[in-house]
N, CA, C and O atoms as CSV, one atom per row, in Angstrom:
chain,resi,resn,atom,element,x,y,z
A,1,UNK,N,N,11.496,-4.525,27.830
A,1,UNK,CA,C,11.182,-5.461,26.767
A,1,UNK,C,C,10.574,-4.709,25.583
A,1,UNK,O,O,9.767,-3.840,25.915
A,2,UNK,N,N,10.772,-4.847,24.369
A,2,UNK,CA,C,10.320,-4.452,23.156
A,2,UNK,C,C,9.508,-5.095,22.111
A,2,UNK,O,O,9.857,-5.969,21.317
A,3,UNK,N,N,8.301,-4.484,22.252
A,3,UNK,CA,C,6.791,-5.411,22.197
A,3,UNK,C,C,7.008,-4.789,20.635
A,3,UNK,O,O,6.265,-5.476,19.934
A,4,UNK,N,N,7.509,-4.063,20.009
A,4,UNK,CA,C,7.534,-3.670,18.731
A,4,UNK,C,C,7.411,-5.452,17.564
A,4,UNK,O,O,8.166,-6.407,17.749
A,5,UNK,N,N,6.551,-5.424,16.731
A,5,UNK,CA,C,6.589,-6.036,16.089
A,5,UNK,C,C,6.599,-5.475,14.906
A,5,UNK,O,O,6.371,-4.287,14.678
A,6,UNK,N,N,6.992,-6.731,13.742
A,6,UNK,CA,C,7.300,-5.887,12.207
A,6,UNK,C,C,5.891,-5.710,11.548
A,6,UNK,O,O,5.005,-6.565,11.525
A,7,UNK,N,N,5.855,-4.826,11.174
A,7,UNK,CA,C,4.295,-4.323,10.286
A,7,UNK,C,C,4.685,-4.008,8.666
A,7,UNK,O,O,5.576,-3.356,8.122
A,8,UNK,N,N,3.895,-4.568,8.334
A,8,UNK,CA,C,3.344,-4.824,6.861
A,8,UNK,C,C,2.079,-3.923,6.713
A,8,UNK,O,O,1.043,-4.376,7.200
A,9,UNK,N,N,2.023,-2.518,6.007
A,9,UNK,CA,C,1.188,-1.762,5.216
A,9,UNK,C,C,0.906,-2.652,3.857
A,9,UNK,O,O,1.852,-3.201,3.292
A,10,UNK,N,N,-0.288,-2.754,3.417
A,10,UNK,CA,C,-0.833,-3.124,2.322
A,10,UNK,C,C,-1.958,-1.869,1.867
A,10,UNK,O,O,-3.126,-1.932,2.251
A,11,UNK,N,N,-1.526,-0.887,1.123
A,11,UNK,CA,C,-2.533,-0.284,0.661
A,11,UNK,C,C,-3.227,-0.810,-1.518
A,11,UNK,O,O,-2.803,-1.172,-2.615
A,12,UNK,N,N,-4.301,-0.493,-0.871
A,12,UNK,CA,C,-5.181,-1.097,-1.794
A,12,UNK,C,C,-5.819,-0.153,-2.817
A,12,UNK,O,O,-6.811,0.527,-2.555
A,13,UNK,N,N,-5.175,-0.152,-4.025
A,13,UNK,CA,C,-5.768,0.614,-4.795
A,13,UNK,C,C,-6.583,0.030,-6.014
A,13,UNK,O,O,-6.644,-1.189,-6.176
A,14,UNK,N,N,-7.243,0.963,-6.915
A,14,UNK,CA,C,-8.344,0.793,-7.976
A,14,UNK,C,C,-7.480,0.539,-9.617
A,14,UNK,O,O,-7.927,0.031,-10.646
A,15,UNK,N,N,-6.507,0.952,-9.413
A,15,UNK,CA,C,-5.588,-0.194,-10.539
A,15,UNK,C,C,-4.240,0.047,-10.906
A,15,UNK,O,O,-3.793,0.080,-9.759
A,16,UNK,N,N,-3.331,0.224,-11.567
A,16,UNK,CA,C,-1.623,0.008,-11.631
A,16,UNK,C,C,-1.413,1.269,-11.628
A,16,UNK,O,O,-0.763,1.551,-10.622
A,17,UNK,N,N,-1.736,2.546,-12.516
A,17,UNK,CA,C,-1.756,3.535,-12.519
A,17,UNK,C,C,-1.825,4.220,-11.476
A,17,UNK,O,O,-1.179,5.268,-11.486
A,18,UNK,N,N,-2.467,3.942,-10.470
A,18,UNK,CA,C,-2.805,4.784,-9.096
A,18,UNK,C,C,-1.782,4.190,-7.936
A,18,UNK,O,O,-1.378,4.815,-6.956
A,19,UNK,N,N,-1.443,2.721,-8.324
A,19,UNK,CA,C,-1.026,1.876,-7.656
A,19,UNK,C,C,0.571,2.607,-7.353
A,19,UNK,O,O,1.021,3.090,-6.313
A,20,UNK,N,N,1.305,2.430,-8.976
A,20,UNK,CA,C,2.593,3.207,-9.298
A,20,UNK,C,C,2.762,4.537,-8.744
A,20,UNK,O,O,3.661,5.072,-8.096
A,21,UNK,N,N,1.408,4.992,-9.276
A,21,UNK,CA,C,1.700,6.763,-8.327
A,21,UNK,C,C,1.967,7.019,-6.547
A,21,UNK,O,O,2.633,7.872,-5.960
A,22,UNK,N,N,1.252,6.043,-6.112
A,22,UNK,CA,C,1.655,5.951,-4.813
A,22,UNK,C,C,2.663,5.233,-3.979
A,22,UNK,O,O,2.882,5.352,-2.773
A,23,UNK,N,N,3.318,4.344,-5.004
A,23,UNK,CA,C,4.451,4.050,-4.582
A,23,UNK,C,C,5.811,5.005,-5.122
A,23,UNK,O,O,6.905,4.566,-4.766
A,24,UNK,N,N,5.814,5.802,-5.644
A,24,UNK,CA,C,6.638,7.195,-6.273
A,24,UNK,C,C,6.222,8.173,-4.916
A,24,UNK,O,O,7.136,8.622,-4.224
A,25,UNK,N,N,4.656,8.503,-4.548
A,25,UNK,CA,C,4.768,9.304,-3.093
A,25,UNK,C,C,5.076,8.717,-1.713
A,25,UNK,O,O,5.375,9.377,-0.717
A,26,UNK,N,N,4.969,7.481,-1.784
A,26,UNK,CA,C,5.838,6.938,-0.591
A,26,UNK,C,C,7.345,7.293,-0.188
A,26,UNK,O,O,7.830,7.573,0.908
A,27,UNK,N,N,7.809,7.202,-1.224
A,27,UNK,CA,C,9.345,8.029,-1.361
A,27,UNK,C,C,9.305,9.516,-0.811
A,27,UNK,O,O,10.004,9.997,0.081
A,28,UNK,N,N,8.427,10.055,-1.477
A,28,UNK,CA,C,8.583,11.719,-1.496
A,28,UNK,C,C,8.025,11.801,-0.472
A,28,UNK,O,O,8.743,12.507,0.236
A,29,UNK,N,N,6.797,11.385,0.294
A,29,UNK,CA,C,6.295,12.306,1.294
A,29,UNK,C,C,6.936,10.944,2.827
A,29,UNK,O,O,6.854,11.256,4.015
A,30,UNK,N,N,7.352,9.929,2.474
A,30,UNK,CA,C,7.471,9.005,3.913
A,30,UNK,C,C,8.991,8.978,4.137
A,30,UNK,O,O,9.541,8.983,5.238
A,31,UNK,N,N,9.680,8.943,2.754
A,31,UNK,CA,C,10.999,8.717,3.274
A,31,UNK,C,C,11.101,6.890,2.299
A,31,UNK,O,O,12.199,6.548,1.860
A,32,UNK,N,N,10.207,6.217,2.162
A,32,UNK,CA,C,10.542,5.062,1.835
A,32,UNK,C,C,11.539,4.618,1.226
A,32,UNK,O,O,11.321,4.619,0.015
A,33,UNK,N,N,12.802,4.136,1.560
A,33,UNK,CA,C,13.903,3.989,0.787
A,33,UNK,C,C,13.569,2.750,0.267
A,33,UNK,O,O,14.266,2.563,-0.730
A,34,UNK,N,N,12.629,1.564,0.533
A,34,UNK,CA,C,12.803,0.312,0.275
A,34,UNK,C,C,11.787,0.134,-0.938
A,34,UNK,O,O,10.617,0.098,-0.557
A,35,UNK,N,N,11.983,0.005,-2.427
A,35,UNK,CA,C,10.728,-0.004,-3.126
A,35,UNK,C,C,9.343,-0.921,-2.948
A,35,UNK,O,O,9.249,-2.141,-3.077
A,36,UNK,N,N,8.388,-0.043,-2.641
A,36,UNK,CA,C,7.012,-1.106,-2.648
A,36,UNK,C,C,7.149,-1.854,-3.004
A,36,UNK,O,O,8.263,-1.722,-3.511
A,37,UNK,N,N,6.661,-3.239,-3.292
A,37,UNK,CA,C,6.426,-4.348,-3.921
A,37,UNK,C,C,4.630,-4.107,-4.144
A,37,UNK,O,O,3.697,-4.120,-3.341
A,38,UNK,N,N,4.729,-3.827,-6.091
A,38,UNK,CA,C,3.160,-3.746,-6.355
A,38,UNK,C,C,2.751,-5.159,-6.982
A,38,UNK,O,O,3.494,-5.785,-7.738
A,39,UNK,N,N,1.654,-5.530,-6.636
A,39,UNK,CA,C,0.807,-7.190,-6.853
A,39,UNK,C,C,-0.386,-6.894,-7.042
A,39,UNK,O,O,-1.194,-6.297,-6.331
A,40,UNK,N,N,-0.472,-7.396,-8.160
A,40,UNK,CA,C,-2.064,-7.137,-8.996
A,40,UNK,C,C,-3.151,-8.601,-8.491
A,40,UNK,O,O,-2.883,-9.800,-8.567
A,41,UNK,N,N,-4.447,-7.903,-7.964
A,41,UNK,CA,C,-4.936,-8.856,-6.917
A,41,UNK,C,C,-6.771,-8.778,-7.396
A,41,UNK,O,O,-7.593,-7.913,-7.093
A,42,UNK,N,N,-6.942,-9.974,-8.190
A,42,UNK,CA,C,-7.894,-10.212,-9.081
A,42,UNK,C,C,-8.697,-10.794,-7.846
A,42,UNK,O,O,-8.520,-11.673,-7.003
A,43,UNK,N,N,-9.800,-9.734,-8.205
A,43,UNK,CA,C,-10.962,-10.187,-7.018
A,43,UNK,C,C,-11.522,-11.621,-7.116
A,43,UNK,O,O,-11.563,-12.252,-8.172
A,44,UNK,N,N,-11.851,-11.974,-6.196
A,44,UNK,CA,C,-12.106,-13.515,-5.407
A,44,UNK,C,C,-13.813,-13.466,-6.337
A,44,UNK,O,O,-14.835,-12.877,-5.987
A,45,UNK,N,N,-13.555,-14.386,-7.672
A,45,UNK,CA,C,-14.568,-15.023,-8.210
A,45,UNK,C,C,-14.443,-14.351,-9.481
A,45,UNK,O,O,-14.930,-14.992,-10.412
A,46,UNK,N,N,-13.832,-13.029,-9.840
A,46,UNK,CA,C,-13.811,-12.180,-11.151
A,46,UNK,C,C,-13.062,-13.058,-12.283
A,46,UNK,O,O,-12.201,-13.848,-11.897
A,47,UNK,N,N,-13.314,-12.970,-13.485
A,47,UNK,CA,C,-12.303,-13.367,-14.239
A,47,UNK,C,C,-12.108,-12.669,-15.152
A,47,UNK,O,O,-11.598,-13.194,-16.142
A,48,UNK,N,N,-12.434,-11.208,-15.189
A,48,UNK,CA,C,-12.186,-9.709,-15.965
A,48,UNK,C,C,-11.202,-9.289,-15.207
A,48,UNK,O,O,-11.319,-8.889,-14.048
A,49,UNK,N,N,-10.271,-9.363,-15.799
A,49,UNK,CA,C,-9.026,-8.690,-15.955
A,49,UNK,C,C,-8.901,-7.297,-15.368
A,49,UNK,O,O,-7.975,-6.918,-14.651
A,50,UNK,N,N,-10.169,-6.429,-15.845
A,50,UNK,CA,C,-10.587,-5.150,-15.230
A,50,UNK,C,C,-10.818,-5.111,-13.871
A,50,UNK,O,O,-10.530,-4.199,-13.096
A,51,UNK,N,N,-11.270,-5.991,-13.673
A,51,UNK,CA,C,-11.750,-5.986,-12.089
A,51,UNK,C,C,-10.665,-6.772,-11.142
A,51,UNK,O,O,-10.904,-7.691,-10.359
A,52,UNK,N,N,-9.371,-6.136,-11.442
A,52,UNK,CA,C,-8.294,-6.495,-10.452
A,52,UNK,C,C,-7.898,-4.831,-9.962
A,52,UNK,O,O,-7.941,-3.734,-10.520
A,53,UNK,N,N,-7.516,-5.312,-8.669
A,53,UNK,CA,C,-7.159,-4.174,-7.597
A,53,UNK,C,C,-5.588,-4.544,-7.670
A,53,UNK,O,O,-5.048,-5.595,-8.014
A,54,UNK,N,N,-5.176,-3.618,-7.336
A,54,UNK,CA,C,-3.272,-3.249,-7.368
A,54,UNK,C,C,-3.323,-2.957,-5.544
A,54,UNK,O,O,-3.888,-2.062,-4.917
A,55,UNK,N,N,-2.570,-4.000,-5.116
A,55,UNK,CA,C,-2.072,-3.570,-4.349
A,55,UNK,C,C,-0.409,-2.745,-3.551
A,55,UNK,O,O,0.574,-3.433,-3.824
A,56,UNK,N,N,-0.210,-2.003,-3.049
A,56,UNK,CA,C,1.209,-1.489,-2.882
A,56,UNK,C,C,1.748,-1.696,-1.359
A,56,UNK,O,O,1.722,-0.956,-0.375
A,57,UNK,N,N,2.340,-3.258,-1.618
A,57,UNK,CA,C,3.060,-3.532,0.120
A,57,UNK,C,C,4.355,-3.052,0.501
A,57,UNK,O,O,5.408,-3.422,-0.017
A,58,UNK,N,N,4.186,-1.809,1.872
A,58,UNK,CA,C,5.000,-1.327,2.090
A,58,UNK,C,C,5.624,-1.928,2.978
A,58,UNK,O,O,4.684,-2.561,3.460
A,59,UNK,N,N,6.508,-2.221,3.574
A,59,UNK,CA,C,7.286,-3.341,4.581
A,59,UNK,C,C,7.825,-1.770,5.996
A,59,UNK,O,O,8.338,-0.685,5.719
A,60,UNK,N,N,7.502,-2.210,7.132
A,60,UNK,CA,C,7.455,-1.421,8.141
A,60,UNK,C,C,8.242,-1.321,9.536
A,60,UNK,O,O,8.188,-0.422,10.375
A,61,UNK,N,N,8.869,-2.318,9.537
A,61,UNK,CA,C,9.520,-2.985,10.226
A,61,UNK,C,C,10.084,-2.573,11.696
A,61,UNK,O,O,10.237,-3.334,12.652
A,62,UNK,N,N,10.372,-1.094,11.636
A,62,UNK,CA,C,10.430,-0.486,13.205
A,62,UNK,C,C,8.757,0.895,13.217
A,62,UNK,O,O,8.744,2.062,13.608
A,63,UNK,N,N,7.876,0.237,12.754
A,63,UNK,CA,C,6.756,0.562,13.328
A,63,UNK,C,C,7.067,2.526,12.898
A,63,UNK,O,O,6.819,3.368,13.761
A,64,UNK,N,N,7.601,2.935,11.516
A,64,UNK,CA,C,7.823,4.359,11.801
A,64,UNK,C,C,6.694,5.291,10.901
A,64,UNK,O,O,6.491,6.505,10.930
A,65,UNK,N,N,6.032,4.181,10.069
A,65,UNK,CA,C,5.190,4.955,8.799
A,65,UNK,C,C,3.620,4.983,9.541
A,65,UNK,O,O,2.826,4.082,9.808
A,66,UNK,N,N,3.580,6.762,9.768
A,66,UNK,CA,C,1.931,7.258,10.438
A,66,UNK,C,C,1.082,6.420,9.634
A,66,UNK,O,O,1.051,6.464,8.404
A,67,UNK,N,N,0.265,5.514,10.491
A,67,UNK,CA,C,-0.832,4.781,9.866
A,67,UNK,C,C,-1.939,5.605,9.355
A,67,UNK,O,O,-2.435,5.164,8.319
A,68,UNK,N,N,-2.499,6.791,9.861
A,68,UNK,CA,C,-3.277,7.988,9.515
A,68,UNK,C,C,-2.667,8.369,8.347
A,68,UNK,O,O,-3.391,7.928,7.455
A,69,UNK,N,N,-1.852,8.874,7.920
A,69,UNK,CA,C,-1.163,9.441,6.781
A,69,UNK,C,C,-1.530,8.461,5.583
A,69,UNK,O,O,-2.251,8.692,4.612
A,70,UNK,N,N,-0.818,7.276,5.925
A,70,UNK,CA,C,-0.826,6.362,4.898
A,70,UNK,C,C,-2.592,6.057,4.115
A,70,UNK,O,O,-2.913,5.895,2.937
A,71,UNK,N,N,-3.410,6.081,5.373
A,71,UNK,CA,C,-4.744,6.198,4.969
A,71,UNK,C,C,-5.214,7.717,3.953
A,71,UNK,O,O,-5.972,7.809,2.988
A,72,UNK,N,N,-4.558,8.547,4.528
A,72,UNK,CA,C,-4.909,9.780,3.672
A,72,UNK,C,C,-4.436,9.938,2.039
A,72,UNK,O,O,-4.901,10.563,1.087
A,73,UNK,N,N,-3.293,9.060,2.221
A,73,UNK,CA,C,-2.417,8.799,0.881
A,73,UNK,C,C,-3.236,7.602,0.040
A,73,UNK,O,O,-3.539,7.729,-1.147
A,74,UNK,N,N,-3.560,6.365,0.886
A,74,UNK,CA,C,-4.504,5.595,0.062
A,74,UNK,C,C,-5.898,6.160,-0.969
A,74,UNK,O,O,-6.361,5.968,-2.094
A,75,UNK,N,N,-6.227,7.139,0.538
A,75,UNK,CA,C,-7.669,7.785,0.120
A,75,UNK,C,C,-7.619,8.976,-1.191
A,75,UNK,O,O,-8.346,9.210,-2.156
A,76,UNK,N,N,-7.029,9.249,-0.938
A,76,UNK,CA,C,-6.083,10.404,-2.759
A,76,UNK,C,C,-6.512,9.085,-3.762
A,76,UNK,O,O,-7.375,9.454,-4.558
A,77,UNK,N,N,-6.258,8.095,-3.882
A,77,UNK,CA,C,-6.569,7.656,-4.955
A,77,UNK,C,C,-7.488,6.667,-5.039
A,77,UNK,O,O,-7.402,5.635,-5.705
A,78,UNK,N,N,-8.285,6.987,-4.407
A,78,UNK,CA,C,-9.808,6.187,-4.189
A,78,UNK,C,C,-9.595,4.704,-3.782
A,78,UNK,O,O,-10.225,3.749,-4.237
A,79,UNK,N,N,-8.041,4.642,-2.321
A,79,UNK,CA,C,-8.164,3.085,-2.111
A,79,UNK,C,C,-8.083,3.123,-0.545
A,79,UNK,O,O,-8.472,4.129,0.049
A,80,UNK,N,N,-7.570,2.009,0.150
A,80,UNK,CA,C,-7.432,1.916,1.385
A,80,UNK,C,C,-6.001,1.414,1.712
A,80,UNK,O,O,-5.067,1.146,0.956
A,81,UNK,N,N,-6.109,1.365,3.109
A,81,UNK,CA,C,-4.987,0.447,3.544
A,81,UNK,C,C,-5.768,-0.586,4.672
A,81,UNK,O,O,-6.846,-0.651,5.261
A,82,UNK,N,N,-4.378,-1.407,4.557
A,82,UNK,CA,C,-4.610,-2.656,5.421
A,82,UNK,C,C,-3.248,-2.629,6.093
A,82,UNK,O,O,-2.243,-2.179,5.542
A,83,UNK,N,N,-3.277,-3.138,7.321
A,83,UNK,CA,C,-2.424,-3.276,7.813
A,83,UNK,C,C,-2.455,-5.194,8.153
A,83,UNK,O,O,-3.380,-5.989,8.317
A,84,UNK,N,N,-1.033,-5.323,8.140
A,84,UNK,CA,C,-1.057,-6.782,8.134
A,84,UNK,C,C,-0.106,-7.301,9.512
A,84,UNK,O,O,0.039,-8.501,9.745
């Protein structure tokens, strides 16, 4: 039986600029053929424009993108990941 379920990476970055750059190294260093989908994600109560986080959802689906890596790649640009 194949307990594999589909995984959703959400890494979380500090704004579009950092956001874009890491969806350009997803390609180069993972292989990602499928383009991120980036969503600009205005913190819960902010209404400065500045204070929105970019997120970059990578879609995962046979479980192949190192969750460690992806953290090391978030952490390059001062963000995280989430896994969903």
């Amino acid at each position: 039986m194949n307990d594999t379920h589909p995984t959703r990476h959400v890494l979380v970055l500090p704004d579009r600029d950092a956001a874009e750059e890491v969806a350009e190294a997803l390609a180069e260093r993972f292989g990602v053929t499928e383009e991120p989908q980036l969503v600009r994600d205005a913190l819960a109560g902010e209404d400065d424009a500045e204070d929105a986080q970019w997120l970059v959802v990578v879609e995962d689906p046979d479980g192949t993108y190192d969750a460690a890596r992806l953290d090391l790649l978030a952490a390059e640009y001062d963000g995280w990941r989430e896994a969903e």
